[in-house]
N, C-alpha and C positions, 0 to 999 in steps of 0.2 A: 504493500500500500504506500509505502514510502518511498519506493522508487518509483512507483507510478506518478505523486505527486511533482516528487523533482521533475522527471521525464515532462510530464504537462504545464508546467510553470517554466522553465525552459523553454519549451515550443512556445509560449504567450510572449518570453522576452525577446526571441526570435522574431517574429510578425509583427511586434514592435517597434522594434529597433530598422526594420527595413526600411528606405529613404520613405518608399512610397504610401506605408502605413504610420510614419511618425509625426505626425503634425502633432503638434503641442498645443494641447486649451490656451486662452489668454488667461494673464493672469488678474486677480481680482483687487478689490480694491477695499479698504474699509471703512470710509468715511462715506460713502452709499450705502451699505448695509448696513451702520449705526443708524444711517437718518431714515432709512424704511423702516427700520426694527422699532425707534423710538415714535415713529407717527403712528405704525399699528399697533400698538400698544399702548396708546394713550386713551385717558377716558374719553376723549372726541368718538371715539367707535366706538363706546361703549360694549368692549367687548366683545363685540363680532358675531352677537349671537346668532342661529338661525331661527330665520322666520322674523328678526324683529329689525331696527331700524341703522342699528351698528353694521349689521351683517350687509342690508344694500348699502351701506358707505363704504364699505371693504370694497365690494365686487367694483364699483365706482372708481375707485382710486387705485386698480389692480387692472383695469380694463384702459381707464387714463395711461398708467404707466406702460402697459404694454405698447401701447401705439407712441408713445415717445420714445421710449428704446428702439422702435422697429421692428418689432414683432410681426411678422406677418398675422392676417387672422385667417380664423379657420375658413375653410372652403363656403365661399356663399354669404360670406363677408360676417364681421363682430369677432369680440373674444368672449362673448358669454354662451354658454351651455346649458339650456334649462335643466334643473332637476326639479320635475316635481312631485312632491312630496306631500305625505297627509299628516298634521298634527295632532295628539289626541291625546288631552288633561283627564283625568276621571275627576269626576263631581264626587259622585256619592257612588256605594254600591257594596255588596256583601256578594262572598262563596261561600257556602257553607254545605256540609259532608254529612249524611243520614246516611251510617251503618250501623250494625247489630243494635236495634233500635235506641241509635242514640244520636241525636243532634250537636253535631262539631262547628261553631260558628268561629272562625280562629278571628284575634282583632289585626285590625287592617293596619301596617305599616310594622307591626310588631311582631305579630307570629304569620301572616300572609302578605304578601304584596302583589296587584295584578293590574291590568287594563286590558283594551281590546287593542288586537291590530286588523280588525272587521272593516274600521274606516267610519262605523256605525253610531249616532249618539244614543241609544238605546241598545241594550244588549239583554236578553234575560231567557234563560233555556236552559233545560235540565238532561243531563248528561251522567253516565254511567262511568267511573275511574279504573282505569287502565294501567297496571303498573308493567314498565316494559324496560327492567333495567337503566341500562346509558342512553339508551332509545339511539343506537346508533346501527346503521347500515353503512358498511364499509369493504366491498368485494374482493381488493385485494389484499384484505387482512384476513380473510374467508371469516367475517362475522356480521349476523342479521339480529337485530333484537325483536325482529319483528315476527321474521319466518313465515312470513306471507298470511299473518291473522288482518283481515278488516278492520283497523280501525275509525273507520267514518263516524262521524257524532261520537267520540268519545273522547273524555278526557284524558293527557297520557302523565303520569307521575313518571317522573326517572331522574337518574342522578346525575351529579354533575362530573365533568373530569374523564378520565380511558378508562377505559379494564386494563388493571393494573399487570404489571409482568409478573410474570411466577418463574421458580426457577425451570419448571421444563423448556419456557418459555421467557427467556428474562428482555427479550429487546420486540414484541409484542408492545404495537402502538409505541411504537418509539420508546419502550424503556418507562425511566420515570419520567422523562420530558411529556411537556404536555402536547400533544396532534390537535388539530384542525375538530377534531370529533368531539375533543371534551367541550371545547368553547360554548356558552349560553347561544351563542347566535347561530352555529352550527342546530343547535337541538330542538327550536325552536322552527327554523327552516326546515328540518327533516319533518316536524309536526304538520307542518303546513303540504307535503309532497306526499304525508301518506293520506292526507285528507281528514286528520282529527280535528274535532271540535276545539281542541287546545291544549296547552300542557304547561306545567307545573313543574319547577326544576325543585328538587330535595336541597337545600343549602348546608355546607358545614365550610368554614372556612378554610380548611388545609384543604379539599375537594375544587374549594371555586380559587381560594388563591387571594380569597379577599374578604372581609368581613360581614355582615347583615349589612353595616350601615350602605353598603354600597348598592346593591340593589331598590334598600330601603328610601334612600337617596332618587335614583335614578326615576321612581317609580311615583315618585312624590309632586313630578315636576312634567313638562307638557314633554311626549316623548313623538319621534318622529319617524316615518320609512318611508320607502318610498312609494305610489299609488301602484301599487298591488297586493291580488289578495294575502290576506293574514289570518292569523290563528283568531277565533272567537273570542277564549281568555287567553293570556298568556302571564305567569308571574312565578312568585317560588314560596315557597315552605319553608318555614326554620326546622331545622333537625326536631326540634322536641315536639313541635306539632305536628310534622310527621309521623313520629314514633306514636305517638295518642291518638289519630287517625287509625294507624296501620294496627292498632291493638284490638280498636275500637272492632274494628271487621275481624279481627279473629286471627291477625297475621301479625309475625314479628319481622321487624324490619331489619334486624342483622342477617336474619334467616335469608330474607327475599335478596339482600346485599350481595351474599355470599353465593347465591345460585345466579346470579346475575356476570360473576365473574368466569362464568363457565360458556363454552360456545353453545351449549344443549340449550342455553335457558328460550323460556319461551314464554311471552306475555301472560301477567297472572291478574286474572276478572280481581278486584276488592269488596265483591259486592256492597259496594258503593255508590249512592245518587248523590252527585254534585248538583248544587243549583247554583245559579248565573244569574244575577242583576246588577247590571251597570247602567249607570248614565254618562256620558262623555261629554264634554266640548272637541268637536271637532270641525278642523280650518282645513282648507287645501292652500298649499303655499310653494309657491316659486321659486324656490332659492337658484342660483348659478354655477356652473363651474367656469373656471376665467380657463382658457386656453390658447398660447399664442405660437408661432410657428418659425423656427431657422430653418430654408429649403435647406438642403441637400448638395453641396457643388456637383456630387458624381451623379452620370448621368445615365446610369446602370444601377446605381445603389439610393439615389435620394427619394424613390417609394418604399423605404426602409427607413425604422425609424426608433432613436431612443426618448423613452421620456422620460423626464425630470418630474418628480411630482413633493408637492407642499401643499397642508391642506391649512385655508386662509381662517377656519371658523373657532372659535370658542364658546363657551356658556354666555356669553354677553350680560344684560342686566337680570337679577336675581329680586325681582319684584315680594318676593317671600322673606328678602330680609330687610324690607322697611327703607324710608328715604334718608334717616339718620346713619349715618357710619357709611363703610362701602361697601355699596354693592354691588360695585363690578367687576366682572370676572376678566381681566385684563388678556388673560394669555400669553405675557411677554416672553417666556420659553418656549411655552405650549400652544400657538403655534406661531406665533409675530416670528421666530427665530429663522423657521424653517422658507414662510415668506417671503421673508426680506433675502433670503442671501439665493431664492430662486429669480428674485427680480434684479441680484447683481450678479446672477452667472448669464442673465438672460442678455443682460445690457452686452456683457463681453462675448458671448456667444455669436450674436449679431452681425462684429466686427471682422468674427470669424469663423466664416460657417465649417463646418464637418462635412464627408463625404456625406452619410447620411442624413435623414432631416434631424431634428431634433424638437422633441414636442414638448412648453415646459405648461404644464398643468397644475393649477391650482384648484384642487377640488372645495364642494360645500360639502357640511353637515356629515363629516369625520366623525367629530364627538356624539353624534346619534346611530353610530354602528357604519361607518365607512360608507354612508350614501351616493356623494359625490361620484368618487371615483369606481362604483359599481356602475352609476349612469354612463359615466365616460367608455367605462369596461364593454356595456351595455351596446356605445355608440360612436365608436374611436374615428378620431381624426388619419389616423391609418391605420388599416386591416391588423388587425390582432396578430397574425399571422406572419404580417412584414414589421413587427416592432420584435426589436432584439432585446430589450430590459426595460424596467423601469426602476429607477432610483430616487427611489422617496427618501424626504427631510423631515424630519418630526423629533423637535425639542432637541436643539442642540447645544455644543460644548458654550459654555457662557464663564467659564471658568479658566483657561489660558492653553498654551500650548500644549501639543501632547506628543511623546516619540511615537504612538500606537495610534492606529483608529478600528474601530468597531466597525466586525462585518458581519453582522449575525447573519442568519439566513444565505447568505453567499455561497456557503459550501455545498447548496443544493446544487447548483449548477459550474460550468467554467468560468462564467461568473468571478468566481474566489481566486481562478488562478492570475485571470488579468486583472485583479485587485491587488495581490501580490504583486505583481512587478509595474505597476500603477503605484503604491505604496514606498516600494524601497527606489523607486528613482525620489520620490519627496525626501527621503531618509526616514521613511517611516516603516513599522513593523505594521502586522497586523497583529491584533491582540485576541488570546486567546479565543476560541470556540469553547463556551458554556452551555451546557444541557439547558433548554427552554424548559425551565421551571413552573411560568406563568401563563405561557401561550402567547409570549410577546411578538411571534413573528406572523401572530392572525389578530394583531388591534391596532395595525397602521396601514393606510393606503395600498401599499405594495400588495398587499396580500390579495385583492381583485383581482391583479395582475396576475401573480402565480396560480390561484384559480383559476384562471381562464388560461392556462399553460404559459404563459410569460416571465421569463426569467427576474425574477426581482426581489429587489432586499430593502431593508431601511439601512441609510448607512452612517454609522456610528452616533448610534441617539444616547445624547445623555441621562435619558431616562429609563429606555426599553435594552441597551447595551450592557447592563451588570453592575451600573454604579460606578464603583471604585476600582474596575479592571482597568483602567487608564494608567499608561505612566506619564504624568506631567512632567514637564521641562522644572521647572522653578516647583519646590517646597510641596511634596508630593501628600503630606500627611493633610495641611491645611485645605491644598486644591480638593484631594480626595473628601473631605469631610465636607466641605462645602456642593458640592456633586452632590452628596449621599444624605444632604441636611435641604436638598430642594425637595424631598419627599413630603415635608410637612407644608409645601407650598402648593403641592402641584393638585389639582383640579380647585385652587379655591382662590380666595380674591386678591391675595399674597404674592402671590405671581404677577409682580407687576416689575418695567423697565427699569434699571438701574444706571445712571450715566458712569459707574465708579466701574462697571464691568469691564473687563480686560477682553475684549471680541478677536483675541489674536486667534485662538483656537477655534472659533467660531469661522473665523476667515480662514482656517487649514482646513477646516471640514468642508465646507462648501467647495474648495477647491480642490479637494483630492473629491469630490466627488465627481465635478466638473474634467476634470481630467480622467477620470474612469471613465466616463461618460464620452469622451472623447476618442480613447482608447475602444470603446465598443464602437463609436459610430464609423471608424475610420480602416478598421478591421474586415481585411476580407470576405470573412463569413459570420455569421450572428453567432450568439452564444446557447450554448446547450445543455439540457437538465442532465444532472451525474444520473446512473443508470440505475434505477428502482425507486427513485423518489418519485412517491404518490401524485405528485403536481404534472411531473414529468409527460403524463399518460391522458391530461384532462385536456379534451378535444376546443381546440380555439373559436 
C-alpha cells in the first residue's frame, strides 16, 4: 500500500511539473479578503439568515461583486440560482403512543421533538410504529433493514449512527468512523423512498455525536428543505422515553438494539398507535445560489470543469432572543470566512484562467441541511459528469500560519495524491488522516458532490479538520487552544469578526486551495474515486 502511494504521488508530480500542465494559480492577496470577511460579517447582514432580509443583502453584494471581478455569468445570463425552498415553524401540536393500554404523551422539546416536512399547515393522522433498527438500506454492505416489508403509512422508530463492527467483522460500515448511513439526514430521506408516514430517530448522545440540546435547538426554530415531498412527522426521542415507550408494548429496547446489529434483523410491528397533530406556519421562499464562471482557455478541455464552493448563509437574526443584547448570529468563521476568500480567489482567477473552466459557487441554506448546493447538484452549470472536483470552504484557519493543511475526505479519491504534491511545492505537509468520528465529511457542501459521484473534499476546515491536528508556525500551544476554544462560539452569536485576527493562515488556505484547484483544472485527465469507495459507484 505504501509503494502504491509513492508510485501515485510520483506520477501526480510528474504531470505536474511538465511545461505544458504547470501553470501556477495567481497569487492572493489579503487586504481583499479582510474587507469581504469584515463587510459579511457585520451586523449590516444581519446574519445572513435564510428566508429573511440579511440573506437577500448577501446574495446582492455576492452577485454585485461577481460582475466587478468578471465573472462570467451562468449560461442565459445573472449569477443567481433559484432555490426554492419551503419553511415550516410548528405552532402547537402533540405525538403521542397508545400501547398495552397505556397513553404515552412524551413533552415536547424535552422528551420529543418533531415537525412536518409535508409542506402542510395542518397535519393530524394516526399511524401504526415500526421499529426497523438503523433503518438503513445499503447494497454494497449486503445490508437491508427493511427486507422488502411495506412500510406505507407507518411510522418508523430507529436508531441513530452504523451497525457497529464486530470482531468477525471489525471495518463493516467503515469501522468506528461514522458513513453516510448513520447521519439524521440520510434516515430521514430513506423514510421518505420507502414511503412511510415518518420516522422518529432514538437519540443518545455518543450514537448522534451530539447532545439533546441540538436537535432540541434545531427543532425549536423555522426549519427548511427544499419543495419536495417529505416525511408527515419527522423528529426524535430521548433515550429514556424510548425505553418507556418500548416497555410500554411489551419490548425491551436493549433486546431490539442488539438484534438490530445483526444482518437477519427484520422490522418489528410495537403494537403501537401513534397519533399526529400538528399545526405549522408554513412560507414558500426563494432563496439563491450566486454562481459565477472562469471559461476555460483549452479548447478541448474548457467543457470540463472544477468548482470552488463556499456557502454564503448563517442563522441571521434570532427573533426568540429578544431586541435587548445580541441577537445576531454573525457567522464570521462560519461562513463570512469561507466567502470572502472565494471572492479573492475568484478576482485572481479571472486574470488567469485555467485550461479548464472553473465554477466558483456560493451556495444558500447550508445551515438547513446543505440545500443550496443539492439544487446546484440538482442543476449544474456543467454536466456532473465533465466536472472533475469540487473544493469546498467552510470555516476557516482565523488563527495564523500552519506547516500542514487539512485534507479530510481526499483520500477517497486521486484527489489526495495531487494535494500532496500541490502541498509540498507551498512547503506544506498534509496532516494526518483521522477516522471520521462525527460524520464531518456528510455536513459540508462537498458532500452533494460526492453523492452525485464527484470527487470532493472540504479543504482544511478549522472546525470539521480535528481541531488541534495543525502545526502552526509561531507558538503552537496558544494557536492550538484558540482553534479548539472557537467551539464554544461556533453556531451562536459569539462568532463575530475580529480586526486583531492574524488572516495569514487564512490567506494559505485559500491559496493552497486555489492552487489544487489549478493543478486539477490544468491536468490532462480529471481525477478519480480510489477503488471500492461507496461514492465511487453512485451514477452522475
Amino acid at each position: 500500500m505504501r509503494l502504491r502511494t509513492s508510485v501515485s504521488t510520483a506520477c501526480a508530480a510528474f504531470i505536474l511539473s511538465c511545461p505544458a500542465f504547470a501553470q501556477e494559480a495567481p497569487l492572493l492577496k489579503e487586504p481583499a479578503l479582510r474587507a469581504h470577511l469584515s463587510f459579511l460579517a457585520d451586523d449590516l447582514l444581519e446574519g445572513r439568515g435564510t428566508g429573511q432580509r440579511g440573506g437577500d443583502l448577501t446574495v446582492r453584494y455576492l452577485e454585485t461583486q461577481a460582475a466587478a471581478i468578471g465573472l462570467q455569468p451562468m449560461p442565459g445570463g445573472g449569477y443567481r440560482q433559484p432555490v426554492p425552498i419551503v419553511g415550516t415553524r410548528l405552532v402547537s401540536g402533540e405525538v403521542s403512543f397508545d400501547t398495552g393500554g397505556k397513553r404515552i404523551a412524551p413533552k415536547l422539546g424535552q422528551e420529543i421533538v418533531f415537525g412536518t416536512g409535508s409542506g402542510k399547515t395542518d397535519v393530524a393522522f394516526d399511524a401504526p410504529l415500526l421499529f426497523v433498527g438503523y433503518g438503513v438500506s445499503a447494497p454494497e454492505e449486503k445490508w437491508d433493514d427493511y427486507k422488502g416489508q411495506d412500510v406505507k403509512g407507518k411510522i418508523l422508530v430507529m436508531m441513530v449512527n452504523d451497525p457497529q463492527p464486530t470482531v468477525e467483522e471489525p471495518n463493516r460500515f467503515a469501522g468506528k468512523a461514522y458513513t453516510w448511513y448513520g447521519r439524521w439526514l440520510y434516515k430521514f430521506e430513506e423514510a421518505v423512498r420507502q414511503g412511510a408516514a415518518g420516522a422518529l430517530l432514538i437519540h443518545t448522545t455518543p450514537s448522534a455525536s451530539y447532545g439533546w440540546s441540538v436537535p432540541a435547538n434545531s427543532f425549536s426554530h423555522e426549519r427548511f428543505r427544499l419543495a419536495s415531498p417529505g416525511n408527515g412527522v419527522e423528529g426524535w426521542l430521548q433515550e429514556d422515553t424510548a425505553r418507556q415507550l418500548f416497555a410500554a408494548a411489551g419490548f425491551d429496547l436493549d433486546t431490539l438494539r442488539a438484534q438490530a446489529e445483526r444482518r437477519d434483523f427484520r422490522p418489528v410491528d410495537l403494537k403501537t398507535k401513534v397519533s399526529v397533530q400538528m399545526k405549522s406556519a408554513v412560507r414558500q421562499v426563494e432563496q439563491f445560489n450566486v454562481v459565477g464562471v472562469v471559461p476555460g482557455s483549452d479548447p478541448k478541455l474548457k467543457d470540463q470543469a472544477v468548482v470552488y464552493s463556499a456557502h454564503w448563509d448563517h442563522f441571521g437574526i434570532d427573533e426568540k432572543l429578544g431586541s435587548e443584547g445580541d441577537h445576531v448570529f454573525n457567522g464570521a468563521i462560519d461562513n463570512a470566512t469561507g466567502t470572502a476568500a472565494l471572492l479573492a480567489m475568484a478576482a485572481e482567477a479571472v486574470r488567469k484562467p485555467a485550461r479548464r473552466t472553473q465554477v466558483f459557487l456560493w451556495p444558500a441554506a447550508e445551515e438547513q441541511g446543505l440545500l443550496g448546493s443539492a439544487a446546484y447538484v440538482a442543476n449544474p452549470v456543467v454536466p456532473l459528469a465533465k466536472t472533475a472536483a469540487d473544493l469546498n470552504l467552510d470555516s476557516l484557519n482565523f488563527v495564523g500560519r500552519t506547516r500542514d493543511i487539512g485534507v479530510p475526505g481526499a483520500e477517497r479519491s486521486s484527489l489526495y495524491d495531487t494535494a500532496a504534491v500541490v502541498a509540498k511545492k507551498m512547503g506544506l505537509t498534509l496532516a494526518p488522516t483521522i477516522p471520521d468520528m462525527s460524520g464531518a465529511y456528510f455536513r459540508a457542501d462537498h458532500f452533494n458532490f460526492a453523492k452525485a459521484g464527484v470527487p470532493a473534499f472540504n479543504v482544511g476546515s478549522a472546525v470539521f479538520s480535528g481541531d488541534g491536528h495543525f502545526t502552526f508556525e509561531h507558538d503552537q500551544a496558544h494557536a492550538s487552544a484558540t482553534m479548539v476554544g472557537f467551539k464554544k462560539d461556533y453556531h451562536q452569536v459569539s462568532d463575530e469578526y475580529r480586526p486583531e485576527w492574524d488572516l495569514s493562515g487564512m490567506l494559505q488556505q485559500a491559496q493552497f486551495t486555489l492552487n489544487l484547484g489549478y493543478a486539477v483544472a490544468n491536468a490532462p485527465a480529471m481525477p478519480t474515486w480510489k477503488k471500492g469507495d461507496p461514492f465511487g459507484s453512485v451514477k452522475r
